[in-house]
C-alpha positions as CSV (number, residue, x, y, z in Angstrom):
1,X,0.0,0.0,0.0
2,X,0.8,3.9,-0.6
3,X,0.0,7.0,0.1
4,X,-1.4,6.3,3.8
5,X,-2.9,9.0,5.7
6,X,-1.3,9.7,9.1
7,X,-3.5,7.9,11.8
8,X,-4.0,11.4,13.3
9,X,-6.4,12.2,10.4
10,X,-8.0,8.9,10.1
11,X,-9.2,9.7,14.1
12,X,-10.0,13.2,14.0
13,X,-11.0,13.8,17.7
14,X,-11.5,9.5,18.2
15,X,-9.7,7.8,20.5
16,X,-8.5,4.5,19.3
17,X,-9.7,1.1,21.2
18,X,-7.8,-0.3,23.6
19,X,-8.3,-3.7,21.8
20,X,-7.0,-2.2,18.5
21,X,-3.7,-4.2,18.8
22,X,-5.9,-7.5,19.2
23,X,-8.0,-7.0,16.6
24,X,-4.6,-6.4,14.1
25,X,-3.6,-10.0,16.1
26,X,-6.6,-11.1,14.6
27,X,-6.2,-10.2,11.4
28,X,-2.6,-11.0,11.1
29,X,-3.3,-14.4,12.2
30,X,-5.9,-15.0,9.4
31,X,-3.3,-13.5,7.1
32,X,-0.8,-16.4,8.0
33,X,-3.6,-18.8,8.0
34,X,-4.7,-18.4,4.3
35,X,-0.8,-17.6,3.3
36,X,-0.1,-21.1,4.7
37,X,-3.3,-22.9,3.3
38,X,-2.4,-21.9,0.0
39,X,1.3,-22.3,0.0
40,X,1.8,-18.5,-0.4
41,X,-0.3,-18.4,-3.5
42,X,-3.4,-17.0,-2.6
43,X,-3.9,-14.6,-5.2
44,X,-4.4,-17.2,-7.8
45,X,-7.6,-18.1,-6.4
46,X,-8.6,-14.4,-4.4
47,X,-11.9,-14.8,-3.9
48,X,-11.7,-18.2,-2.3
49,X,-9.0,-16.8,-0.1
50,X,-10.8,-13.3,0.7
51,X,-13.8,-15.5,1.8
52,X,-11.2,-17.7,3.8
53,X,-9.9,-14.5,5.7
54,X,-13.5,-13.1,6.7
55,X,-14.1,-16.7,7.8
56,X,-10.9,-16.9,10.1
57,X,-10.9,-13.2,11.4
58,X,-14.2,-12.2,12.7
59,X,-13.1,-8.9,13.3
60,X,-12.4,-8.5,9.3
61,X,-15.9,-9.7,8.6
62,X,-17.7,-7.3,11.0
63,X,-18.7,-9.6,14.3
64,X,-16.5,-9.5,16.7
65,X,-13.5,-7.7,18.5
66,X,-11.3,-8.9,21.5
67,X,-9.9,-7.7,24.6
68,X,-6.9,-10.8,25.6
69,X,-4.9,-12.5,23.1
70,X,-6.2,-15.9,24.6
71,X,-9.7,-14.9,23.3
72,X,-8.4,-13.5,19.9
73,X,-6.5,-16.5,19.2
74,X,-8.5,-19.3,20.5
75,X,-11.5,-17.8,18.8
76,X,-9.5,-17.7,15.7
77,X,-8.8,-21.5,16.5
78,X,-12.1,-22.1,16.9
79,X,-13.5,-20.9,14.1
80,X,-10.0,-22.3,11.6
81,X,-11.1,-25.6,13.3
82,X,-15.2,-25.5,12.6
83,X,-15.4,-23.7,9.0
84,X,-15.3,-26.9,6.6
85,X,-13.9,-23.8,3.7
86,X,-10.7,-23.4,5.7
87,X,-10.7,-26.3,8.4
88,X,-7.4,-28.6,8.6
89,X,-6.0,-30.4,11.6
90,X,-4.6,-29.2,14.3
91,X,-1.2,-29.3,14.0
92,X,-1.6,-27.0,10.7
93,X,-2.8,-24.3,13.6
94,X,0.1,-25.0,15.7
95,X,2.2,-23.8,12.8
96,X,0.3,-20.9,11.8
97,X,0.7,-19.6,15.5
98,X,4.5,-20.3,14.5
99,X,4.1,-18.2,11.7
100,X,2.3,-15.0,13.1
101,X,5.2,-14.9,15.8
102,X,7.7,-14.4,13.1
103,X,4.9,-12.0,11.2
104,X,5.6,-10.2,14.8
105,X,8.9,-10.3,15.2
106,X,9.5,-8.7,12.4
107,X,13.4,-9.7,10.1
108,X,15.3,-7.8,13.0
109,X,14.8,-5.3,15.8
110,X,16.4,-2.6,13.8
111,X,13.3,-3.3,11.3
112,X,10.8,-4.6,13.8
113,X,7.4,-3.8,11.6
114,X,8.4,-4.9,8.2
115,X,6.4,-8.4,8.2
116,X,3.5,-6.8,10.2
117,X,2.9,-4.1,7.5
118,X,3.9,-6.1,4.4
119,X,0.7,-8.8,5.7
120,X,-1.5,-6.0,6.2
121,X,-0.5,-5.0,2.3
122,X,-0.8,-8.4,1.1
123,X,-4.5,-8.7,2.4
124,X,-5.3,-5.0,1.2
125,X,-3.7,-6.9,-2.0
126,X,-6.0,-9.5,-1.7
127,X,-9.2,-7.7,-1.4
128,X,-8.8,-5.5,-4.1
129,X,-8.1,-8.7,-6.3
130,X,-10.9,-10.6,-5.4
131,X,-13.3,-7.6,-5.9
132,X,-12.3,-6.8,-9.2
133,X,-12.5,-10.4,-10.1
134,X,-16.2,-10.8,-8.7
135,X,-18.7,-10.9,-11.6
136,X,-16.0,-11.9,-14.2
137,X,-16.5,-15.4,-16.1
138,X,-19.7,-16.2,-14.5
139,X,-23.2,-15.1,-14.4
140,X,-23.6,-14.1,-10.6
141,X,-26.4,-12.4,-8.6
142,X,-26.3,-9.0,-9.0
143,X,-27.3,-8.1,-5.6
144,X,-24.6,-10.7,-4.0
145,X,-22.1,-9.4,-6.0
146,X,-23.0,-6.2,-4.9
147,X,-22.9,-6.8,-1.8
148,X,-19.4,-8.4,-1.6
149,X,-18.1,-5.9,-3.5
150,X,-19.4,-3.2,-0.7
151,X,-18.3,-5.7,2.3
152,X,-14.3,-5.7,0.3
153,X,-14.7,-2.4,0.1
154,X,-14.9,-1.8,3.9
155,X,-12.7,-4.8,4.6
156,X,-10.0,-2.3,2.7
157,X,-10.8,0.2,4.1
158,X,-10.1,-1.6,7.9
159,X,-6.6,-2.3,6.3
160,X,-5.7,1.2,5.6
161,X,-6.7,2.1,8.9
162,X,-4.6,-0.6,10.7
163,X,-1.6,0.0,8.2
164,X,-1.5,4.2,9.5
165,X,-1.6,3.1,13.1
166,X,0.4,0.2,12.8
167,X,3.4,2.9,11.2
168,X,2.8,5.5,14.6
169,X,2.2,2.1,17.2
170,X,3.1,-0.7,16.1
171,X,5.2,-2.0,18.7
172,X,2.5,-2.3,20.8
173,X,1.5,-5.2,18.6
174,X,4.9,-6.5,18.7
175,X,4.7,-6.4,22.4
176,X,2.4,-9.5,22.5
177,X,4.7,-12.0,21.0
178,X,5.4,-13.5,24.6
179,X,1.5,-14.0,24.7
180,X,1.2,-15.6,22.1
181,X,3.9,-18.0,22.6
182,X,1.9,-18.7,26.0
183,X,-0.8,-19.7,23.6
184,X,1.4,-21.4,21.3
185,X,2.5,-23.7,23.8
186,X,-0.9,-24.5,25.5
187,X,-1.8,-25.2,22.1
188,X,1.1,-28.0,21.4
189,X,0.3,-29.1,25.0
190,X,-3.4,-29.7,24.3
191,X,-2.5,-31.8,20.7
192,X,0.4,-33.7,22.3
193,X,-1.9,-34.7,25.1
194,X,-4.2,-35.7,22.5
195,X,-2.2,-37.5,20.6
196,X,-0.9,-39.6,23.4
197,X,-4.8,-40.4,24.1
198,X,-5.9,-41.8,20.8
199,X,-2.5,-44.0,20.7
200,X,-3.3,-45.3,24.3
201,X,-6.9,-45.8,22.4
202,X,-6.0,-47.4,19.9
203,X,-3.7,-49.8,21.6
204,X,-6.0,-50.6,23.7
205,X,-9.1,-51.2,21.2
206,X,-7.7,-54.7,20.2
207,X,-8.3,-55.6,24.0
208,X,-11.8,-55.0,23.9
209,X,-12.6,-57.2,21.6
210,X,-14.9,-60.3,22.6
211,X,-13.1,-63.3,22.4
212,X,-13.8,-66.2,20.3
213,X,-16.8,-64.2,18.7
214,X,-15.7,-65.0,15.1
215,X,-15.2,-68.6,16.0
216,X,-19.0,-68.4,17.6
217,X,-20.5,-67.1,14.6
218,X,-18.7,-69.6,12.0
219,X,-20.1,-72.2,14.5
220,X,-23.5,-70.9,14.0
221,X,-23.4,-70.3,10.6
């Protein structure tokens, strides 16, 4: 993106929320969700992967907004998890997590924003591609169309807002990295744990069995 407006004249007199920086979170985490989903090749199908976002990041689509990483996060878990569209197991999750920490970190501390606002340009990227694309090939409802094109429009719009105040406060973003690795590891925790259970299911399933049943039901037969 260019040519962003200073965050002082996107608020006027506003005051930003105190959630703002978990509501980027949000977004930057269904930014690294989609990336990875589709290899880093998202824009070859953008309105697949637009949809993908809004299903991910509720706050993109309009419903929600959060005030602790653990509820931006395990919401967008949740939902990643629930969503048949964008739905994969959860060690794909654990990996995104991986991914939006390094989004956060940024390439070095003497360039600490770099990866943050380079997402937030790739999704801005994203929705302008899939909203020139709608309507194009196929015969579509007018109205629907419409009415994506207006929802991409504000979705854009959100993007260019968090891009001016992510340039003036950034860090403050950044400053949730240890968060999130609290998550990250409650979240490895929880599949290990998991894991460990359906093995000691499975090895036990052969147990259970009723013996001599097939030989019973030969003799029957």
């Amino acid at each position: 993106m260019t040519d962003i407006p200073g965050i002082e004249s996107l608020l006027g007199n506003s005051v930003p929320s105190a959630c703002l920086p978990l509501n980027i979170l949000s977004t930057l985490y269904a930014f690294a969700y989609i990336a990875r989903l589709y290899n880093g090749d998202h824009l070859s199908l953008p309105l697949e992967a637009a949809e993908g976002v809004l299903d991910v990041s509720t706050v993109l689509s309009g419903n929600g907004g959060y005030c602790t990483v653990s509820d931006a996060l395990c919401a967008c878990l949740d939902i990643s998890n629930q969503k048949s569209s964008v739905s994969r197991p959860k060690e794909f999750s654990l990996g995104v997590l991986a991914d939006l920490r390094s989004i956060l970190l940024g390439p070095s501390r003497d360039f600490p924003l770099v990866y943050i606002l380079a997402s937030l340009s790739e999704l801005h990227r994203l929705f302008a591609t899939a909203r020139k694309s709608l309507g194009e090939g196929k015969r579509q409802n007018k109205e629907e169309v419409s009415s994506r094109k207006k929802k991409y429009f504000q979705v854009k719009k959100k993007l260019i807002f968090y891009h001016s105040w992510v340039l003036s406060y950034g860090l403050q973003v950044r400053a949730l990295v240890p968060a999130i690795e609290l998550v990250h590891d409650k979240a490895r925790l929880d599949y290990e744990n998991m894991e460990k259970d359906k093995k000691s299911i499975e090895k036990v399933m052969p147990k259970l069995k009723p013996r001599n049943v097939d030989k019973k039901l030969i003799e029957e037969i």
